[in-house]
C-alpha positions in Angstrom: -65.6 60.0 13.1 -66.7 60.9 9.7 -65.3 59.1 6.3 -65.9 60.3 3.2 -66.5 57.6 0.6 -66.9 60.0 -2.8 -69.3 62.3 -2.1 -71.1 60.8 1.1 -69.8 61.3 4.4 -70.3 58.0 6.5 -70.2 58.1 10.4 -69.2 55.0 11.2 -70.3 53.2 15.2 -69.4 50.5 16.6 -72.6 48.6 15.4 -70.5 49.1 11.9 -68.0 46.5 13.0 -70.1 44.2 15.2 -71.6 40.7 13.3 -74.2 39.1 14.3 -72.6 35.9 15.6 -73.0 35.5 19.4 -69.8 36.7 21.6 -69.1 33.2 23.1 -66.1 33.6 25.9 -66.8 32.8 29.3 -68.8 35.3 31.3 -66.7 38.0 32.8 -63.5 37.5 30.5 -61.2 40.1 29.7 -61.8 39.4 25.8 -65.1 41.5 26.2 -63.7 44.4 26.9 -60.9 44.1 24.5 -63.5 43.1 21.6 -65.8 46.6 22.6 -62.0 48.4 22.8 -60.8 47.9 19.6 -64.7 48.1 17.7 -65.1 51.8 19.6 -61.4 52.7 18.4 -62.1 51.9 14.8 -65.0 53.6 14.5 -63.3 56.4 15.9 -60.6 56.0 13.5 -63.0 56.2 10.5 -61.6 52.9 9.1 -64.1 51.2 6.6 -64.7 47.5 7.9 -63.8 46.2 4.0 -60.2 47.9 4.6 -59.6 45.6 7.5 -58.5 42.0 7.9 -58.3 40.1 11.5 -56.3 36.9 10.8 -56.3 34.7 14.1 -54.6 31.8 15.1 -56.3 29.1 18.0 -57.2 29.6 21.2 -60.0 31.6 23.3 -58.4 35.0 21.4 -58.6 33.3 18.0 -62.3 33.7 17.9 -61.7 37.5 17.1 -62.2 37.8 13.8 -65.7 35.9 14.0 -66.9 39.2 16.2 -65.4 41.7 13.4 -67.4 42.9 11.2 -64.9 42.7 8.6 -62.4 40.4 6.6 -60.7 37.1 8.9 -59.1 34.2 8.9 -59.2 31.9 11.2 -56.1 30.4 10.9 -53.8 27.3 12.5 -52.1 27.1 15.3 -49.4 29.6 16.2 -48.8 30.5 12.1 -51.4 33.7 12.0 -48.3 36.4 11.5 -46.8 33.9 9.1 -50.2 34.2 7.0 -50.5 37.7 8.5 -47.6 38.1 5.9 -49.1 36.5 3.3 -51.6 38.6 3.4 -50.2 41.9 4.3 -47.5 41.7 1.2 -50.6 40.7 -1.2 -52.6 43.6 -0.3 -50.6 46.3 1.5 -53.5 48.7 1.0 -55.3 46.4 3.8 -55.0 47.3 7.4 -54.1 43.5 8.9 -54.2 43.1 12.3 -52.9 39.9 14.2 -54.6 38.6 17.3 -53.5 35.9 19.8 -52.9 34.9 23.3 -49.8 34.0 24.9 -49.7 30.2 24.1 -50.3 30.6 20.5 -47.9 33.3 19.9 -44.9 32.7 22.6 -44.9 28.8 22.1 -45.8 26.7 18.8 -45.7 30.5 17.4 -42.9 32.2 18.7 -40.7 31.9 15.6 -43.5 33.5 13.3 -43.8 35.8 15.7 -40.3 37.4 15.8 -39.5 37.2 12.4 -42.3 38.7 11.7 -41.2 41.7 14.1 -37.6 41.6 12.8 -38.9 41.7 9.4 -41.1 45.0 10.1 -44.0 43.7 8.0 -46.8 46.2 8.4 -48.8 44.2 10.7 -50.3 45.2 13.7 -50.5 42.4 16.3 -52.2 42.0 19.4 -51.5 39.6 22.2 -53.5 38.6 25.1 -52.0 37.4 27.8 -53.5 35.7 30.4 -50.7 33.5 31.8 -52.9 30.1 31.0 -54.3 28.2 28.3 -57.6 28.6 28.7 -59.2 27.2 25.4 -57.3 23.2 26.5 -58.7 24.2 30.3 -56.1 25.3 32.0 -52.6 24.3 31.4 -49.5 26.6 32.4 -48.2 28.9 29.3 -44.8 30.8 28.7 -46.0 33.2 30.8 -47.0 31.6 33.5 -45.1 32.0 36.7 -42.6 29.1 38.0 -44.3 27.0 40.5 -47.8 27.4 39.0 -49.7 24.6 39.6 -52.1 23.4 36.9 -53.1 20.5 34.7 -50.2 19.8 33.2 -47.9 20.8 35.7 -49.8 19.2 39.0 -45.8 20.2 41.3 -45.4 23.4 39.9 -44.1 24.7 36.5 -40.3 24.9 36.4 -40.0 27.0 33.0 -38.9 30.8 33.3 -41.4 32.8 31.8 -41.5 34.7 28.8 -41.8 38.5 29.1 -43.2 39.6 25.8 -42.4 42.6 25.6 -38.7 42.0 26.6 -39.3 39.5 23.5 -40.4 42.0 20.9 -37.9 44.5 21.7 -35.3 42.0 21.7 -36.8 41.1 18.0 -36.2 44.6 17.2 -40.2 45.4 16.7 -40.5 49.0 15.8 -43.4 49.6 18.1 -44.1 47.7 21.0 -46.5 48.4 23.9 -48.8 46.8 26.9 -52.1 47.8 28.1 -54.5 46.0 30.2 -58.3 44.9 29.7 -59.5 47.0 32.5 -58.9 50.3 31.4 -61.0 50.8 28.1 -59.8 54.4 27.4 -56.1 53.2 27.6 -56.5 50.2 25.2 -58.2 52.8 22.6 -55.2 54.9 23.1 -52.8 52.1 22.2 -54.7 51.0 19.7 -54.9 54.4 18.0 -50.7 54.1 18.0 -50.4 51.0 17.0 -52.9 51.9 13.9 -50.6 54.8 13.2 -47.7 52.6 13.1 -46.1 52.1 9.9 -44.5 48.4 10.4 -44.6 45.6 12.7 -46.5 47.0 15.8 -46.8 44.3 18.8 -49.3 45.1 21.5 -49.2 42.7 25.1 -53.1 43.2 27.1 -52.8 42.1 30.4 -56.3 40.2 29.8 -58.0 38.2 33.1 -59.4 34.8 32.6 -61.7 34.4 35.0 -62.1 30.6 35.0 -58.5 29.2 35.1 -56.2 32.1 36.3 -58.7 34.6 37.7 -57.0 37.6 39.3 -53.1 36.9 37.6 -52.9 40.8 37.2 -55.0 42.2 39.8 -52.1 43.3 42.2 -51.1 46.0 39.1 -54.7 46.5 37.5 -57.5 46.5 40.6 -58.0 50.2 40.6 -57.0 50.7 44.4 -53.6 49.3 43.1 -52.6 50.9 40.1 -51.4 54.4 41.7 -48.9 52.5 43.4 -48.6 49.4 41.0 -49.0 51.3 37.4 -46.7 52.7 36.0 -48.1 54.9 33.0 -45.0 55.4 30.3 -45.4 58.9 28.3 -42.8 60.1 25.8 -40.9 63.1 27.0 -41.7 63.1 30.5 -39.9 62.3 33.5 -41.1 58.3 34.6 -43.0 59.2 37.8 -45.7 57.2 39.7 -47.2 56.7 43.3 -50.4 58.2 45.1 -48.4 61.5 45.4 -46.1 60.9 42.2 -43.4 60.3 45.1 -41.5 57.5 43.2 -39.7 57.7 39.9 -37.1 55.6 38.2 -33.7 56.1 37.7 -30.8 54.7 35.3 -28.0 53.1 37.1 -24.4 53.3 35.8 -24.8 50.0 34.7 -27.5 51.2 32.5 -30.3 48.8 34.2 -33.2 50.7 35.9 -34.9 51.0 39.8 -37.3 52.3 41.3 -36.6 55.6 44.4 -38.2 57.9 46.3 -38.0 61.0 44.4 -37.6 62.9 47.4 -34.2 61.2 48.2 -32.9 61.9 44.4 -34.5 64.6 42.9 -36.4 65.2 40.1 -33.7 65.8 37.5 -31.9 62.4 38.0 -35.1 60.9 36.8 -35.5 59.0 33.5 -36.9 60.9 31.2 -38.8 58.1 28.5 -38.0 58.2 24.5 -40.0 56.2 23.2 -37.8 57.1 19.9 -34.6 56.4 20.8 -32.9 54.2 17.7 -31.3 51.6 20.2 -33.9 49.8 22.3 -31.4 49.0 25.4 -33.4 51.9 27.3 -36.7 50.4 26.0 -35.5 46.7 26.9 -34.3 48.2 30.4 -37.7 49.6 31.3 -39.5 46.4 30.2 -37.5 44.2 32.8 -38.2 46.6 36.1 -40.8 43.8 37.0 -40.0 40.6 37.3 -43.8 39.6 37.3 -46.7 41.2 37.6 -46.7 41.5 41.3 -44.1 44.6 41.3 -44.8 48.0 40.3 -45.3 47.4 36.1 -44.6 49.7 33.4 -47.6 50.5 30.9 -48.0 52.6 27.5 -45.8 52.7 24.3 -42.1 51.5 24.7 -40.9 52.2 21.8 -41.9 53.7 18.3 -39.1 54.4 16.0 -39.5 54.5 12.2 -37.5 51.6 10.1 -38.1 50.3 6.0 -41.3 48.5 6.4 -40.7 44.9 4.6 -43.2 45.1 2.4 -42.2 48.6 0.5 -38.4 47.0 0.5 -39.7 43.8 -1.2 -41.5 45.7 -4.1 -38.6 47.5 -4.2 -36.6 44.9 -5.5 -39.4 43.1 -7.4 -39.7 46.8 -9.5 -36.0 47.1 -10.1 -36.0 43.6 -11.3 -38.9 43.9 -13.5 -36.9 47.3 -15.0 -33.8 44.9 -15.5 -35.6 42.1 -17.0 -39.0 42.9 -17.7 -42.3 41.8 -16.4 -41.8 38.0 -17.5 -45.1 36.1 -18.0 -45.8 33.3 -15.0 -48.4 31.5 -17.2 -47.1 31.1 -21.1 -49.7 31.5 -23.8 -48.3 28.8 -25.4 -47.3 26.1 -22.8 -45.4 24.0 -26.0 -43.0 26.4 -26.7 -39.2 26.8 -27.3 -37.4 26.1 -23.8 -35.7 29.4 -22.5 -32.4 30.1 -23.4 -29.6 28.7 -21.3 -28.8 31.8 -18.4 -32.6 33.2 -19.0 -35.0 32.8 -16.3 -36.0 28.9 -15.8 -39.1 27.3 -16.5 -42.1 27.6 -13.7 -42.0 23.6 -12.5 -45.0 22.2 -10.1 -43.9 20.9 -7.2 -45.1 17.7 -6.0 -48.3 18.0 -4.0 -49.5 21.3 -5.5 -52.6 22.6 -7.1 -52.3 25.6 -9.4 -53.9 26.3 -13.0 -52.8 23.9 -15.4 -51.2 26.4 -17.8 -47.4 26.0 -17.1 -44.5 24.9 -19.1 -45.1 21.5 -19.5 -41.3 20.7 -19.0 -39.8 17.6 -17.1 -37.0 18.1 -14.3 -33.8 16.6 -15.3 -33.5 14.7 -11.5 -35.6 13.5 -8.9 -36.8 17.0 -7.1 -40.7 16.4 -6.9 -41.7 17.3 -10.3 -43.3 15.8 -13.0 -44.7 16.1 -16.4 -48.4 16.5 -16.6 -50.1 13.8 -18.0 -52.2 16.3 -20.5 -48.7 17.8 -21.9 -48.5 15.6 -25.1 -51.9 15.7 -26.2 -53.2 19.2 -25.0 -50.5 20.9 -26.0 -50.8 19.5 -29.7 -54.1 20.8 -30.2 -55.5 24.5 -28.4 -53.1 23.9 -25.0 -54.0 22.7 -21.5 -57.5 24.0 -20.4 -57.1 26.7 -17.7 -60.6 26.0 -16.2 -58.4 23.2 -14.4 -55.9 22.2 -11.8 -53.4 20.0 -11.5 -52.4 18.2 -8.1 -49.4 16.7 -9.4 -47.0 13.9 -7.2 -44.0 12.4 -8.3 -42.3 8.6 -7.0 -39.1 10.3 -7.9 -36.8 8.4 -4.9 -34.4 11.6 -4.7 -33.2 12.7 -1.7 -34.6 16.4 -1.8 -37.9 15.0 -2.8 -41.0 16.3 -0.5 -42.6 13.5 1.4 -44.5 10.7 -0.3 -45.6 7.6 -1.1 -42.2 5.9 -3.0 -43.1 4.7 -6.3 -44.3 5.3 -9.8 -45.4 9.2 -10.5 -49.0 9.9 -9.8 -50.8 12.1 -11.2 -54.3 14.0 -11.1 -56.8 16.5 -12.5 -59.3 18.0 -11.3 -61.9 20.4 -13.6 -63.4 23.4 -11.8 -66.7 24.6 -12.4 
């Protein structure tokens, strides 16, 4: 697809968002054909690599951003939508997409991850699921099946697994959908919708690992199977499947979903899918038709409804404070003077074990909270101020209660200069 930047039209490829850093997964994983899925759809999309941001967290999928030809982070363990956020309310003119595999984002991550769908921050995030951790070699996951056998379950996992997208629709994500790594055109076509997405979209890729778990999804993905094991979700149309499109699904009067013979029911008393529909129960229904993927498995978009995307709400409220209040200065000109009125905005304090530029109001909490008076106050302040070429890591012995974590004793305190 063309972009026009100006005056110059700029066909962008998929060499536009390759690096040159070798593609290190195993031979024959799933990630490949994810990584060429999601490079082919951008450049279809017309997207400009500086307009993109890949923010990972750890694990075999957390290598991502390292193969992107545009802005990453590489982030910690199971917090890439919490700095997914960060980054997303900073600079909402960004595209930010958030990639990770099952472990990362259903175990040490799962809270970031579904209040981060909750929220609807504009984030577009991408899990690959391959039922193992493969980057620790081989240990079972929160998707994982009970009785799997591995490394750290040597008589068989007893956990119930996760389904994640039961999980995001019970988070009340605004878009949620699942593909699978071995149909290319599919993934683009997901990809494209989550793009389009305005809010939290969450993607689940039935990705292979060839090493630890190799065939976990092949029942419902080897192409002999999928007639008969896919079944491919499209908005408005009746939910049909099957060599000959002989077996459809049906709501029960208890409003769960099976599977018939369309012959035996007729067409009409199948579901027709809204991916739409405000309340998700349908959505959540469909989702939970397979118990694993071994049964016939639902794949496409689940649901796409339109709700106030977090970050728009929060400078919403930052805009009609600024109207009541005004703008308010963070850093003071003058660091020295007058303390603020009492029922006025509060002084900015440094809390213990921070670094940020040494121009703030010099003022001392009245008890034990972490804070401190900066060392430079008295003298700086009596001549031209604190210098703001600096930062201050400041750490106070306060003994209170509510204090951060420290050392107990007398207030330390240190600067550092910057170039």
């Amino acid at each position: 697809m063309s972009e026009t930047n100006g005056t110059t039209a700029v066909k962008l490829g998929r060499k536009d968002f390759q690096t040159d850093q070798e593609v290190r997964w195993c031979p024959g994983c799933g990630d490949y054909s994810i990584l060429a899925a999601m490079q082919l759809e951008l450049a279809d999309l017309g997207v400009r690599p500086e307009n993109l941001v890949f923010v990972s967290g750890i694990g075999c999928a957390a290598r991502f951003p390292y193969y992107m030809n545009t802005y990453g982070v590489h982030s910690i363990h199971g917090r890439a939508p919490a700095v997914a956020t960060g980054v997303a309310l900073a600079r909402p003119d960004l595209d930010v997409w958030v990639i990770g595999g099952d472990g990362d984002m259903l175990s040490i991550g799962g809270n970031h991850l579904i209040h981060a769908l909750r929220r609807n921050v504009d984030l577009k995030i991408i899990m690959f699921n391959n039922q193992i951790y493969g980057l620790t070699k081989g240990q079972y996951s929160p998707t994982s099946e009970v009785g799997k056998i591995t490394k750290s379950s040597p008589f068989g996992s007893l956990d119930t697994p996760f389904n994640p997208v039961s999980v995001a629709l019970a988070a009340e994500a605004t878009f949620v959908a699942r593909t699978h790594d071995m149909d290319r055109k599919h993934m683009m076509e997901v990809f494209r919708r989550a793009h389009d997405h305005k809010g939290a979209a969450f993607v689940e890729i039935y990705q292979n690992c060839n090493v630890f778990n190799d065939g976990a999804f092949e029942a419902v993905t080897a192409r002999d199977n999928r007639a008969d094991m896919m079944i491919d979700v499209k908005h408005g149309q009746p939910i049909r499947f099957g060599k000959e499109r002989e077996k459809g699904v049906v709501a029960t009067g208890l409003g769960e979903l099976e599977i018939v013979d369309v012959a035996e029911v007729g067409e009409d008393r199948l579901l027709v899918h809204d991916e739409t529909r405000p309340d998700p129960t349908l959505a959540f229904a469909l989702s939970r038709l397979a118990d694993s993927p071994t049964q016939p498995t639902p794949m496409g978009v689940f649901r796409a409804v339109d709700r106030p995307v977090y970050g728009d709400a929060l400078n919403s409220q930052i805009a009609a404070a600024q109207e009541r209040q005004g703008r308010g200065e963070a850093h003071p000109q003058n660091p020295s003077a007058t303390p603020s009125p009492r029922g006025s905005a509060p002084p900015i304090m440094v809390p213990a074990r921070s670094a940020m530029p040494c121009a703030w109001p010099h003022r001392q909490k009245r008890s034990g909270a972490g804070f401190t008076r900066c060392p430079l106050a008295s003298s700086a302040a009596s001549t031209s101020g604190p210098r703001r070429d600096s930062t201050c890591v400041v750490s106070s012995g306060s003994p209170g209660r509510n204090a951060p974590m420290r050392k107990r004793g007398r207030s330390i305190a240190s600067c550092m200069s910057r170039p």
